[in-house]
N, CA and C atoms of all chains as a GROMACS GRO file, in nm:
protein
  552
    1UNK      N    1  -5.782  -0.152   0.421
    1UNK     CA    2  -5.865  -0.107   0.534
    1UNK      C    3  -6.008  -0.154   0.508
    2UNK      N    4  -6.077  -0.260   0.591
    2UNK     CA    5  -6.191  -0.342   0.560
    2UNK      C    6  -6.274  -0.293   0.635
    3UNK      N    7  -6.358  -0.196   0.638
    3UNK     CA    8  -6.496  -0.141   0.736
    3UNK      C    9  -6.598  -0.242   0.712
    4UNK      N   10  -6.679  -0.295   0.834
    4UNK     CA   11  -6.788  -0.361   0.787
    4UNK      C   12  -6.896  -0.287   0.860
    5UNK      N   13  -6.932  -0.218   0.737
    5UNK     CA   14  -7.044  -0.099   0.746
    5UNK      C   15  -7.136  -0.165   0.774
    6UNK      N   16  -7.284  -0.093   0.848
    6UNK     CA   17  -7.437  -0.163   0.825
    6UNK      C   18  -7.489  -0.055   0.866
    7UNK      N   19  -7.636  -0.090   0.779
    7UNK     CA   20  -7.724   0.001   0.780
    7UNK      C   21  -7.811   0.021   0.901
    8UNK      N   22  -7.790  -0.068   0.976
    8UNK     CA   23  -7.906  -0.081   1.100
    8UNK      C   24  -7.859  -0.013   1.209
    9UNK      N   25  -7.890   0.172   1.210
    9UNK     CA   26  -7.790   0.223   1.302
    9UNK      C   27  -7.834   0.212   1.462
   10UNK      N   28  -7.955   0.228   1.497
   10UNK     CA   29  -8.034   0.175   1.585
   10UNK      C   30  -7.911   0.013   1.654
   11UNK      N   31  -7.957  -0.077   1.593
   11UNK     CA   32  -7.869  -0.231   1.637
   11UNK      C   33  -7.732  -0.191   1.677
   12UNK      N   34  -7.660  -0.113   1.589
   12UNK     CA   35  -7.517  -0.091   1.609
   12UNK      C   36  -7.475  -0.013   1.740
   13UNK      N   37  -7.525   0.080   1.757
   13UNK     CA   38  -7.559   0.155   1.928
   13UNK      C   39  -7.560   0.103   1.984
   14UNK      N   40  -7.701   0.042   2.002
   14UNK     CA   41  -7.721  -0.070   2.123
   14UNK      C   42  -7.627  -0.182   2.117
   15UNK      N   43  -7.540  -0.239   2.009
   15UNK     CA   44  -7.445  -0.337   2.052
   15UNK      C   45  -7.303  -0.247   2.068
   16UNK      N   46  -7.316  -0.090   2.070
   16UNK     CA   47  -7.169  -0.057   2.086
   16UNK      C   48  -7.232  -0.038   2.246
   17UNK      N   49  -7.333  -0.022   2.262
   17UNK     CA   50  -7.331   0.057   2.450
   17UNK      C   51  -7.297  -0.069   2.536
   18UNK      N   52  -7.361  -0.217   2.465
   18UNK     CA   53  -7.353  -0.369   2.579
   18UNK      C   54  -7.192  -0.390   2.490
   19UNK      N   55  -7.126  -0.385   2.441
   19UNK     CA   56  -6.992  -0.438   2.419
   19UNK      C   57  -6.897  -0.312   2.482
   20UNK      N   58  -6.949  -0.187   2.492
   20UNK     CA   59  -6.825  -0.115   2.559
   20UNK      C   60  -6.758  -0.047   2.432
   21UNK      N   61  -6.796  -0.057   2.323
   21UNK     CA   62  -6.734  -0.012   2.163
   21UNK      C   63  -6.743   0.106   2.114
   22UNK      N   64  -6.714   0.178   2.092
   22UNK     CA   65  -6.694   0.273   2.033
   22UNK      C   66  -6.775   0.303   1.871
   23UNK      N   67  -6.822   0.387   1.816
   23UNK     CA   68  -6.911   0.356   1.663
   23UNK      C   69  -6.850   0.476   1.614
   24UNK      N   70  -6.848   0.444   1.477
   24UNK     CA   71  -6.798   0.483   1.357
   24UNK      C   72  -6.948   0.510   1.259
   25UNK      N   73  -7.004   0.643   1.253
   25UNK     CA   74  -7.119   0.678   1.203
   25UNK      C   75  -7.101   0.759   1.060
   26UNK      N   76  -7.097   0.688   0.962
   26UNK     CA   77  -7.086   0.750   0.814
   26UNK      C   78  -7.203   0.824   0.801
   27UNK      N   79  -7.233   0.975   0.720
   27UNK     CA   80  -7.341   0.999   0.662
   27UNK      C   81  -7.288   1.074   0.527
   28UNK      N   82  -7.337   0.961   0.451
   28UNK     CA   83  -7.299   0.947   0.326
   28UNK      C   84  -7.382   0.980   0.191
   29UNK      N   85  -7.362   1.037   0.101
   29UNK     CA   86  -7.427   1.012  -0.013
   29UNK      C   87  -7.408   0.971  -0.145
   30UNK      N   88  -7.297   0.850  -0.150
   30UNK     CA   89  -7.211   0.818  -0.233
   30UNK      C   90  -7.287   0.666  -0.260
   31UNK      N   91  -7.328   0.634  -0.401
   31UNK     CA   92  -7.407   0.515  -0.430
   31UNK      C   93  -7.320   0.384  -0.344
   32UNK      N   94  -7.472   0.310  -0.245
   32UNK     CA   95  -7.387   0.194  -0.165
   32UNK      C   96  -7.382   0.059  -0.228
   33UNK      N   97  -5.661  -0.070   1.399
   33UNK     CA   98  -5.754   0.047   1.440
   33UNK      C   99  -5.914   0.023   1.396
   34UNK      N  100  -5.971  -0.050   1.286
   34UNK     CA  101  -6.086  -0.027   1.282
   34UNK      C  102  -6.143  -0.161   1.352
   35UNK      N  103  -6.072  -0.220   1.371
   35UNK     CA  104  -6.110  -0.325   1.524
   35UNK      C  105  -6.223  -0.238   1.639
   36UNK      N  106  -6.142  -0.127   1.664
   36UNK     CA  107  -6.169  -0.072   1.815
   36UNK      C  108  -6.331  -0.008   1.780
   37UNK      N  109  -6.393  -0.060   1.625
   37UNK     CA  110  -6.558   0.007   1.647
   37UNK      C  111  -6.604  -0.081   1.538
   38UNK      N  112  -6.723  -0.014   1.570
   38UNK     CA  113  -6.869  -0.110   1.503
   38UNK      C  114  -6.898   0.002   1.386
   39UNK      N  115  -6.940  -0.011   1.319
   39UNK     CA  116  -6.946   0.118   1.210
   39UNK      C  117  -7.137   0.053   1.117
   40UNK      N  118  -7.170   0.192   1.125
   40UNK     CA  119  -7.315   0.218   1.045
   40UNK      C  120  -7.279   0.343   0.954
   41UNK      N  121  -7.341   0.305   0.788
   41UNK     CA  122  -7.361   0.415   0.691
   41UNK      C  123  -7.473   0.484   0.673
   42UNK      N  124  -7.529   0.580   0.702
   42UNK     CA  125  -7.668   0.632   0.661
   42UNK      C  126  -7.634   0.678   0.530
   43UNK      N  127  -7.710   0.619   0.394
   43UNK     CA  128  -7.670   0.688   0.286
   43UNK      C  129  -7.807   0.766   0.265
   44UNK      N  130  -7.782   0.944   0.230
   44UNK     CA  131  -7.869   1.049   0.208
   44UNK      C  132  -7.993   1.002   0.153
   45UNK      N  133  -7.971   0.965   0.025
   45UNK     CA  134  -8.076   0.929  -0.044
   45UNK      C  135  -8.138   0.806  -0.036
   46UNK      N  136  -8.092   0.732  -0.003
   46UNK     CA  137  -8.116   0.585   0.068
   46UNK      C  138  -8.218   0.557   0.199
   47UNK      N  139  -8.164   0.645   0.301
   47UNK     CA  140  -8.229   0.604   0.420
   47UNK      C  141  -8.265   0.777   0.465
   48UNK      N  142  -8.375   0.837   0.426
   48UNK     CA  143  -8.413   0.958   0.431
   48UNK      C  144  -8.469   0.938   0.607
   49UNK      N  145  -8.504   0.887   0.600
   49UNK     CA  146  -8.549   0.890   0.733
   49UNK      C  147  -8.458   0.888   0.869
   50UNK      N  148  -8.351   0.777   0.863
   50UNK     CA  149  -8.220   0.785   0.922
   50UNK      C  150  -8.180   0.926   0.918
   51UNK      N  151  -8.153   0.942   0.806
   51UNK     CA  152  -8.080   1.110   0.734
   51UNK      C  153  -8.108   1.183   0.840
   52UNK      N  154  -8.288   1.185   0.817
   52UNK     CA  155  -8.367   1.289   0.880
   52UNK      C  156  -8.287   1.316   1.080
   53UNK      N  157  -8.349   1.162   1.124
   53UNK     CA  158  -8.348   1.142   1.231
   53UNK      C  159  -8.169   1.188   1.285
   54UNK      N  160  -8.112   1.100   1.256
   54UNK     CA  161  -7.942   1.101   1.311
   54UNK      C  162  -7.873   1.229   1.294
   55UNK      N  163  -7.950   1.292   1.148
   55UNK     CA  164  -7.872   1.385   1.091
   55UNK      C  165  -7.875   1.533   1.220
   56UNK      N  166  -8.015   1.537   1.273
   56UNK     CA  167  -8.057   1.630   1.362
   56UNK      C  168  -8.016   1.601   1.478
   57UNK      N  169  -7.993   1.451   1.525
   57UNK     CA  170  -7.923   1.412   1.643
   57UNK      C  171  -7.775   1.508   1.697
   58UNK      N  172  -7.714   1.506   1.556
   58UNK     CA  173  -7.556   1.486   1.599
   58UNK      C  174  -7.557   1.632   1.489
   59UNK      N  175  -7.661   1.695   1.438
   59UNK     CA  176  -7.617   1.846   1.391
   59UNK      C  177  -7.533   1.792   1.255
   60UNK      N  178  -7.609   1.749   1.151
   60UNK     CA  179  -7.430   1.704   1.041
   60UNK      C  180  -7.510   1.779   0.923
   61UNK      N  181  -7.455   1.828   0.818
   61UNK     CA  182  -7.480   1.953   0.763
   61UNK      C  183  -7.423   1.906   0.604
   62UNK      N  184  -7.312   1.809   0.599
   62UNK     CA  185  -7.247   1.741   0.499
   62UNK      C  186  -7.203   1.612   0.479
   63UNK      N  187  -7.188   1.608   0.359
   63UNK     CA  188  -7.141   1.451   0.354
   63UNK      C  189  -7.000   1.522   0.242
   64UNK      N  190  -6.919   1.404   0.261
   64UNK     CA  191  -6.918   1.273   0.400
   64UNK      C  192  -6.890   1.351   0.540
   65UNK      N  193  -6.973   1.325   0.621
   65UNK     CA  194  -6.914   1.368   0.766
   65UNK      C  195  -6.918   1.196   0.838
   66UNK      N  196  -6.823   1.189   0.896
   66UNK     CA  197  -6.812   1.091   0.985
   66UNK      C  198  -6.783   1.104   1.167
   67UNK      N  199  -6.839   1.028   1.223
   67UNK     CA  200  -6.900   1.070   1.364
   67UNK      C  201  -6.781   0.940   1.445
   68UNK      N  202  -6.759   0.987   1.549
   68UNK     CA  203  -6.652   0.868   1.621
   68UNK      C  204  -6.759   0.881   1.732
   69UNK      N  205  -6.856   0.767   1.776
   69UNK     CA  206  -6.935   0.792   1.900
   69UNK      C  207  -6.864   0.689   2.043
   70UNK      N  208  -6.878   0.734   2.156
   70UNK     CA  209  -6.811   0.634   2.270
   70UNK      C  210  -6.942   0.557   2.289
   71UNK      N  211  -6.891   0.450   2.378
   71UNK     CA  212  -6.975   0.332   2.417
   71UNK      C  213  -7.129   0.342   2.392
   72UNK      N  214  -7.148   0.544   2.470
   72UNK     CA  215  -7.278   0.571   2.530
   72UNK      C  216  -7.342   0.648   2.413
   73UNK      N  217  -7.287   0.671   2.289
   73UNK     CA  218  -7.354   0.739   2.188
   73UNK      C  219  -7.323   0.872   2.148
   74UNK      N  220  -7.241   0.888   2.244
   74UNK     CA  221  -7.215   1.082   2.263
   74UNK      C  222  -7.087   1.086   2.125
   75UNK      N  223  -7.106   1.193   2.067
   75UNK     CA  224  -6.996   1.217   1.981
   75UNK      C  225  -6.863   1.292   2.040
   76UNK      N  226  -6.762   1.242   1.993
   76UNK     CA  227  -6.632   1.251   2.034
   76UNK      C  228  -6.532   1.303   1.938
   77UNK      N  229  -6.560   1.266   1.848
   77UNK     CA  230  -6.488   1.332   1.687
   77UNK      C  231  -6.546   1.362   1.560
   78UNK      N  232  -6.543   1.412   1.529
   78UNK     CA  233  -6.557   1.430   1.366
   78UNK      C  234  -6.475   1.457   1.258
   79UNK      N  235  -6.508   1.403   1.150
   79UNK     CA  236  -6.470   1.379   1.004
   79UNK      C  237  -6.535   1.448   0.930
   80UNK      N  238  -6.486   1.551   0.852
   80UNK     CA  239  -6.581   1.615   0.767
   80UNK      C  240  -6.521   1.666   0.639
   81UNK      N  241  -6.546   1.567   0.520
   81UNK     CA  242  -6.505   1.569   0.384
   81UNK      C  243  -6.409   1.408   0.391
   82UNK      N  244  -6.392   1.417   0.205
   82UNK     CA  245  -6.277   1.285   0.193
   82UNK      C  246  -6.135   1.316   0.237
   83UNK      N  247  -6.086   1.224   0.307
   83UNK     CA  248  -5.934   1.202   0.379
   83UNK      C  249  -5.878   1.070   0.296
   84UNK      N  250  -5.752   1.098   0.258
   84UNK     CA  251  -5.703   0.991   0.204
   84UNK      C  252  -5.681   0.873   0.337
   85UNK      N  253  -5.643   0.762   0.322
   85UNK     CA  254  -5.682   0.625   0.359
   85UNK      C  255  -5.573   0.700   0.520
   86UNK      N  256  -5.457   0.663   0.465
   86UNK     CA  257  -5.381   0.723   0.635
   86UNK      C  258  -5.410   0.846   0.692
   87UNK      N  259  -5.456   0.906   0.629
   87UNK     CA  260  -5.497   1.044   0.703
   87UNK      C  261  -5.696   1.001   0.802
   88UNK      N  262  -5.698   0.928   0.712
   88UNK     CA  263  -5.876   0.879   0.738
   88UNK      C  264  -5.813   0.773   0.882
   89UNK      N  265  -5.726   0.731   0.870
   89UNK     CA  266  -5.721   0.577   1.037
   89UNK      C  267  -5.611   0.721   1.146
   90UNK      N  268  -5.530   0.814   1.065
   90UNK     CA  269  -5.538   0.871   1.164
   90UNK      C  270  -5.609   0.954   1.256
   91UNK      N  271  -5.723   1.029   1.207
   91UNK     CA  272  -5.833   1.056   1.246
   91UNK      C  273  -5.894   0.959   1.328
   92UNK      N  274  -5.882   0.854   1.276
   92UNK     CA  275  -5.989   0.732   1.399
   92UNK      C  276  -5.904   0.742   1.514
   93UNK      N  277  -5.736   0.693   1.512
   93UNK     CA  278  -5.706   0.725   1.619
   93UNK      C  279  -5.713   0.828   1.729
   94UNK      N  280  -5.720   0.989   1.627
   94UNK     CA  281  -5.703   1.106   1.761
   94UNK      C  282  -5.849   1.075   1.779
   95UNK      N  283  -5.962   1.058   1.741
   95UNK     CA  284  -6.081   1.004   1.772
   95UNK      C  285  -6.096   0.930   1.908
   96UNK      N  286  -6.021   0.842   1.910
   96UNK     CA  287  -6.032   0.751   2.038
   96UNK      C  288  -5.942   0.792   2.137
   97UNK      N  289  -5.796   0.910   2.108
   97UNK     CA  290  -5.751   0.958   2.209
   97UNK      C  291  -5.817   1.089   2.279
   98UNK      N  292  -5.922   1.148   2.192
   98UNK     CA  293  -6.034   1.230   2.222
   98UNK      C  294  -6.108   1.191   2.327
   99UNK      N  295  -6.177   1.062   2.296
   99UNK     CA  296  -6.290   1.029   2.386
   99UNK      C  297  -6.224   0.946   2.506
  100UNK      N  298  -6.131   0.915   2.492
  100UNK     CA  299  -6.076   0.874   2.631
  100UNK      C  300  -6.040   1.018   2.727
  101UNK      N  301  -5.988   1.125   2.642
  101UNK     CA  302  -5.988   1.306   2.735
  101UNK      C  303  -6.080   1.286   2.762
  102UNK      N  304  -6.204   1.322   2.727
  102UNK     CA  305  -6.335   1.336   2.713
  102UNK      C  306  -6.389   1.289   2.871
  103UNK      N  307  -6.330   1.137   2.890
  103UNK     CA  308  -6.430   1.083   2.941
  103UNK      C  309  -6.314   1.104   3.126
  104UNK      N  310  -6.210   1.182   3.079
  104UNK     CA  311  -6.102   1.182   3.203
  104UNK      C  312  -6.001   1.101   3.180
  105UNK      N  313  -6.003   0.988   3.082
  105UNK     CA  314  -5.896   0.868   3.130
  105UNK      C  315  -5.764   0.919   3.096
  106UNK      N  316  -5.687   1.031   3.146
  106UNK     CA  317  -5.552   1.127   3.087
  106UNK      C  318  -5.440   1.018   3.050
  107UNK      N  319  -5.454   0.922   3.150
  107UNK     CA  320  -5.317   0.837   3.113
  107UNK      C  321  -5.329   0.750   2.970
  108UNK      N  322  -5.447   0.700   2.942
  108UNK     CA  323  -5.500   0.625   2.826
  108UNK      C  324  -5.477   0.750   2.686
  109UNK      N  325  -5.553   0.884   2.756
  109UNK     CA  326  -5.568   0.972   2.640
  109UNK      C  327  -5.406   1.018   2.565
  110UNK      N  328  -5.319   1.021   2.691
  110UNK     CA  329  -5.168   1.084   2.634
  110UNK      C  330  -5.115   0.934   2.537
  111UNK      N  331  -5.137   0.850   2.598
  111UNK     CA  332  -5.089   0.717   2.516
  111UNK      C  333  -5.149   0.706   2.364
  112UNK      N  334  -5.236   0.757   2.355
  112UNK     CA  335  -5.350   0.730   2.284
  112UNK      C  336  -5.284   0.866   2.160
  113UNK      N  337  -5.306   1.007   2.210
  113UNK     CA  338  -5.193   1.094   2.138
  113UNK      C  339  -5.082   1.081   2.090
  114UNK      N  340  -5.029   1.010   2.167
  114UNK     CA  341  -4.852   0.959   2.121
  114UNK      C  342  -4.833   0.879   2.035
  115UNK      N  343  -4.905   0.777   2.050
  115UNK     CA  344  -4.959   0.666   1.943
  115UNK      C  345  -4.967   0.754   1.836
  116UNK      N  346  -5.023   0.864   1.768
  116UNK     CA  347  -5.137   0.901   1.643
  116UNK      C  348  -4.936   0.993   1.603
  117UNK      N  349  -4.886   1.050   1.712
  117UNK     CA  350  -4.756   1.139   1.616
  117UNK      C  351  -4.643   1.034   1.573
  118UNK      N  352  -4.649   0.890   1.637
  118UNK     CA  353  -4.583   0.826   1.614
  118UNK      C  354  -4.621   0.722   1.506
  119UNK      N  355  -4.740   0.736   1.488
  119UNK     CA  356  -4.757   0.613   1.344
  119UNK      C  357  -4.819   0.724   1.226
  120UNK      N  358  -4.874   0.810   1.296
  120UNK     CA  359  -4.888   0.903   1.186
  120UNK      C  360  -4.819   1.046   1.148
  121UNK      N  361  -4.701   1.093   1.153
  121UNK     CA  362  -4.608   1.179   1.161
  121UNK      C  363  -4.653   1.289   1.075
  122UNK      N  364  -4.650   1.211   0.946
  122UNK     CA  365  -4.709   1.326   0.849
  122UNK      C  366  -4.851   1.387   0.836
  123UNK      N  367  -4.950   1.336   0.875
  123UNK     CA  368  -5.047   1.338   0.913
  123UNK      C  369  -5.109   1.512   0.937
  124UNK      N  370  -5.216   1.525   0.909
  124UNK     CA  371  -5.247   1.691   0.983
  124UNK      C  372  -5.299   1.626   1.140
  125UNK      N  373  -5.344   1.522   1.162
  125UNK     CA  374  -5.375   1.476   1.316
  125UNK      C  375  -5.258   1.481   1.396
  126UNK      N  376  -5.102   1.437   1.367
  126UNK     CA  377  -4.989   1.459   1.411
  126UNK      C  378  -4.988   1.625   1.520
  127UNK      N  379  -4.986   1.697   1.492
  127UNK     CA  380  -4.968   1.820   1.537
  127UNK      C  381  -5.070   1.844   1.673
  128UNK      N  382  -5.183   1.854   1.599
  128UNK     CA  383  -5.310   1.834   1.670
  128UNK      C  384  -5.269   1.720   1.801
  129UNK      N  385  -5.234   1.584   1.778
  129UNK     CA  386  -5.243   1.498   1.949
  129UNK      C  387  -5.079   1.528   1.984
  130UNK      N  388  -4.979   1.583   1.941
  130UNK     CA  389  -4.893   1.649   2.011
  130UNK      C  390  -4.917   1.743   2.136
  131UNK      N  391  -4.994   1.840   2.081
  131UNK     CA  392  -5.079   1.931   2.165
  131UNK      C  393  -5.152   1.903   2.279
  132UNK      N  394  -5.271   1.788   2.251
  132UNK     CA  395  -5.323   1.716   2.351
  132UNK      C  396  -5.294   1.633   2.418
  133UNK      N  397  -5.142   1.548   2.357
  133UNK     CA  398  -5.064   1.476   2.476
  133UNK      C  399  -5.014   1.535   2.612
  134UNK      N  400  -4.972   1.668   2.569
  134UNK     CA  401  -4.932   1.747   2.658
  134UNK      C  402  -5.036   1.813   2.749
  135UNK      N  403  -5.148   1.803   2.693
  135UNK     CA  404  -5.240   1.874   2.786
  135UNK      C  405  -5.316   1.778   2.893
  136UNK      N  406  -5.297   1.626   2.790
  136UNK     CA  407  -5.321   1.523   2.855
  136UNK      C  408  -5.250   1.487   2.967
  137UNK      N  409  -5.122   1.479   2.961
  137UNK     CA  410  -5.010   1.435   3.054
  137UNK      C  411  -5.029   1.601   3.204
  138UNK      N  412  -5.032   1.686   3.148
  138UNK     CA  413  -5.033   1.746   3.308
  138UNK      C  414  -5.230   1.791   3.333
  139UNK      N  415  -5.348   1.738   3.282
  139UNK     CA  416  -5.416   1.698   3.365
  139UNK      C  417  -5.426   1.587   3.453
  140UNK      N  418  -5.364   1.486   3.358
  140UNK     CA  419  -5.312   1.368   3.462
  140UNK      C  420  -5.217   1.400   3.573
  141UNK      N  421  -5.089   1.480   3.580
  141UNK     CA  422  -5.025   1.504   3.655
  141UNK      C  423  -5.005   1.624   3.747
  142UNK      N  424  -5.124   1.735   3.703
  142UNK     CA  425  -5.134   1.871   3.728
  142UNK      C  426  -4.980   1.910   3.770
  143UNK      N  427  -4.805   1.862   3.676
  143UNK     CA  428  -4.716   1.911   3.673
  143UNK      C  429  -4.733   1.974   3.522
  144UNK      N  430  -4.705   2.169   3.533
  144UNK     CA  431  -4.685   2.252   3.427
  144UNK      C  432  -4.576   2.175   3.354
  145UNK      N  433  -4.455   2.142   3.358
  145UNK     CA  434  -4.338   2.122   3.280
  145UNK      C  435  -4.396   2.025   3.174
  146UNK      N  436  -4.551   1.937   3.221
  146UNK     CA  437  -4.547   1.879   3.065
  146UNK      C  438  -4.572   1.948   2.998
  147UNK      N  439  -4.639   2.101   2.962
  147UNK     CA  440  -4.707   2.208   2.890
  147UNK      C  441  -4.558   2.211   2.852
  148UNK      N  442  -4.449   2.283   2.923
  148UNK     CA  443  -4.367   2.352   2.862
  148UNK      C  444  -4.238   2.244   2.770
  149UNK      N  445  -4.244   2.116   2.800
  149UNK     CA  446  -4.195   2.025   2.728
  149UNK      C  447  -4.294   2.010   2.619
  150UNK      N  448  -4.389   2.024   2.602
  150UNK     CA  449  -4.438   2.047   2.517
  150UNK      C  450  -4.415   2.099   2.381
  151UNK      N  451  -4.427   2.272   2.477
  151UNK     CA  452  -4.392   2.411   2.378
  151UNK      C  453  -4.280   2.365   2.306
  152UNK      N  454  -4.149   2.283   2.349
  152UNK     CA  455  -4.014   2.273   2.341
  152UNK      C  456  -4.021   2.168   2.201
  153UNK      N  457  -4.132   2.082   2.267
  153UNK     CA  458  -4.138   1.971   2.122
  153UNK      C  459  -4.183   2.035   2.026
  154UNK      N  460  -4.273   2.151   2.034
  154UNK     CA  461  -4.334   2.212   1.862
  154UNK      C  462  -4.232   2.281   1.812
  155UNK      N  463  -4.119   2.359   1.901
  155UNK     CA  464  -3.986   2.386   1.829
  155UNK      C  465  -3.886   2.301   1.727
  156UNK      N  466  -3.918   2.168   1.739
  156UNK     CA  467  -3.853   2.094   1.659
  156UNK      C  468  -3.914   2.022   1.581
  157UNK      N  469  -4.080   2.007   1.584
  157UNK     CA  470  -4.112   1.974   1.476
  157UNK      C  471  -4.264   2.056   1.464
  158UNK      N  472  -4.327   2.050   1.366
  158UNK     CA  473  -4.458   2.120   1.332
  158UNK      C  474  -4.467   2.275   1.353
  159UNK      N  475  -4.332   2.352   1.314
  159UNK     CA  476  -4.352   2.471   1.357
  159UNK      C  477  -4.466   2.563   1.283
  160UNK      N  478  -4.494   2.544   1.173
  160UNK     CA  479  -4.615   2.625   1.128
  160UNK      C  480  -4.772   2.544   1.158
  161UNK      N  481  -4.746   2.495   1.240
  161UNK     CA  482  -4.904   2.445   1.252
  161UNK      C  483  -4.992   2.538   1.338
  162UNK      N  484  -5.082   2.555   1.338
  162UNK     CA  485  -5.189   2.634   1.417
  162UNK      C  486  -5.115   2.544   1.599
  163UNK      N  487  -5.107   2.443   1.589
  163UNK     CA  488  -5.089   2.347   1.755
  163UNK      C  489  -4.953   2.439   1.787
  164UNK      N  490  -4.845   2.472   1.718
  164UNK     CA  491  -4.777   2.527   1.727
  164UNK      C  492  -4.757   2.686   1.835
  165UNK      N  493  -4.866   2.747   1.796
  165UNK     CA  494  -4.904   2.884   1.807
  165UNK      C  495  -4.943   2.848   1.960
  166UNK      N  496  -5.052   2.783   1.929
  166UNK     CA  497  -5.092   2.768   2.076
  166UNK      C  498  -4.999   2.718   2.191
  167UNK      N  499  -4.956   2.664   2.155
  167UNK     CA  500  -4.875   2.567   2.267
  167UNK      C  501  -4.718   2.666   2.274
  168UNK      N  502  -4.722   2.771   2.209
  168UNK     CA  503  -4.612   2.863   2.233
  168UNK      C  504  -4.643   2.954   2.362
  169UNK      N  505  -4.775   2.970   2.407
  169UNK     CA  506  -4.789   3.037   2.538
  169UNK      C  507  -4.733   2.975   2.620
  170UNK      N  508  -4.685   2.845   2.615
  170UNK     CA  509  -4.634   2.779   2.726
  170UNK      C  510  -4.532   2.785   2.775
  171UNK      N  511  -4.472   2.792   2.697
  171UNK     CA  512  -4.267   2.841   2.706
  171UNK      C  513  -4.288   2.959   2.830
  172UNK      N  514  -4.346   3.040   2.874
  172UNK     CA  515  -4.338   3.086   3.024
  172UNK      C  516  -4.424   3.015   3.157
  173UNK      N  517  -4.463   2.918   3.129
  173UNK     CA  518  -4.550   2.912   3.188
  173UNK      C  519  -4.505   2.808   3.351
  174UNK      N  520  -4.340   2.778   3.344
  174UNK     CA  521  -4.295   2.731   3.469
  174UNK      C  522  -4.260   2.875   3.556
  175UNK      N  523  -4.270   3.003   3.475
  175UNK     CA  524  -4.226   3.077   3.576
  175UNK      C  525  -4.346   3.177   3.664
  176UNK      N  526  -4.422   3.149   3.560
  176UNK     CA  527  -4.547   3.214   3.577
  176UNK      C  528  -4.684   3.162   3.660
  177UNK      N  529  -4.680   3.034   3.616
  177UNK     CA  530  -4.820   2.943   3.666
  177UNK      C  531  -4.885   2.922   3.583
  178UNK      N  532  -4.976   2.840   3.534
  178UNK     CA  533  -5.066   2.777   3.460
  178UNK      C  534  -5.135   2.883   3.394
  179UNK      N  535  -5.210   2.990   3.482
  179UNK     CA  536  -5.261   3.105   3.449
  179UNK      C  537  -5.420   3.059   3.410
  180UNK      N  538  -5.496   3.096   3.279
  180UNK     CA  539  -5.572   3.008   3.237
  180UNK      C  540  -5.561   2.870   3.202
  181UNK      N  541  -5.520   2.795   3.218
  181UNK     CA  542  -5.497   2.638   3.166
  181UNK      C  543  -5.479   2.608   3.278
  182UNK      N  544  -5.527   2.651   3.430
  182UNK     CA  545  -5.562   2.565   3.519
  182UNK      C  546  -5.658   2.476   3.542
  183UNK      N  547  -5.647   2.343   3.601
  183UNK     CA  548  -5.726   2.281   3.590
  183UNK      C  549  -5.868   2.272   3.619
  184UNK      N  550  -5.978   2.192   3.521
  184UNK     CA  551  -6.107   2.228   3.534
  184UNK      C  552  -6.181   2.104   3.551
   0.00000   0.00000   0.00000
């Protein structure tokens, strides 16, 4: 199972709202 | 399944400010909590603590059969339920979109008998589950009427 996480949660929104996508929001505190 | 999203990590100590900001957005109190958001940002599911790997993609799925209820789409959402008892059986999500298939299928159809086909399916499998309990009010509910679980 390959997640391709990123830190830029801001960017990821705005490309899930113009692609129609759905987001997957980790809040984590486990060394990245 | 992890096709169907875009995924961001805020790590605590890492991005305090994120933390700060998102954390108050969406109310999250622990880690790991994980957030299933639709197109528009709104949260639709949550994850809260470690899930082993199939229990963690079944969660993504009732996730996305959530936010399709959510958003009305009943015929997508029951498909979407059926999907999660059929690839994930053993699953604690299993029980759980049993429940909501059925609730899915007669808001889509405002016919009671999917409730009580329902009730009929937790008789043969998941009988101690909490989905269980609930979905046992239903077994009267062709003779009776919807009662509360009319549509809203």
């Amino acid at each position: 199972m390959a997640i391709a996480w990123r830190r830029d949660v801001d960017a990821v929104l705005s490309e899930a709202k113009a692609q129609g996508r759905h987001v997957l929001l980790d809040f984590s505190a486990a060394p990245m | 399944m992890t096709e169907h999203f875009l995924a961001a990590r805020i790590n605590v100590r890492e991005q305090p400010e994120d933390w700060r900001r998102f954390g108050e957005r969406y109310g999250v109190q622990w880690t790991p909590t994980i957030l299933i958001l639709d197109p528009s940002g709104t949260e639709r599911h949550r994850i809260e603590g470690f899930l082993p790997a199939d229990d963690f993609l079944a969660q993504l799925a009732l996730g996305l059969a959530h936010s399709a209820f959510a958003r009305q789409q009943f015929g997508e959402a029951e498909r979407r339920f059926r999907e999660v008892v059929e690839r994930f059986p053993d699953s604690d999500a299993a029980p759980e979109a049993l429940y909501w298939a059925g609730v899915a299928r007669y808001k889509a159809t405002n016919d009671a008998s999917a409730l009580e086909q329902t009730a009929q399916a937790f008789a043969q499998r998941y009988q101690d589950s909490a989905w269980a309990k609930k979905a046992s009010v239903w077994r009267k509910q062709q003779a009776s009427g919807v009662g509360d679980h009319a549509r809203v």
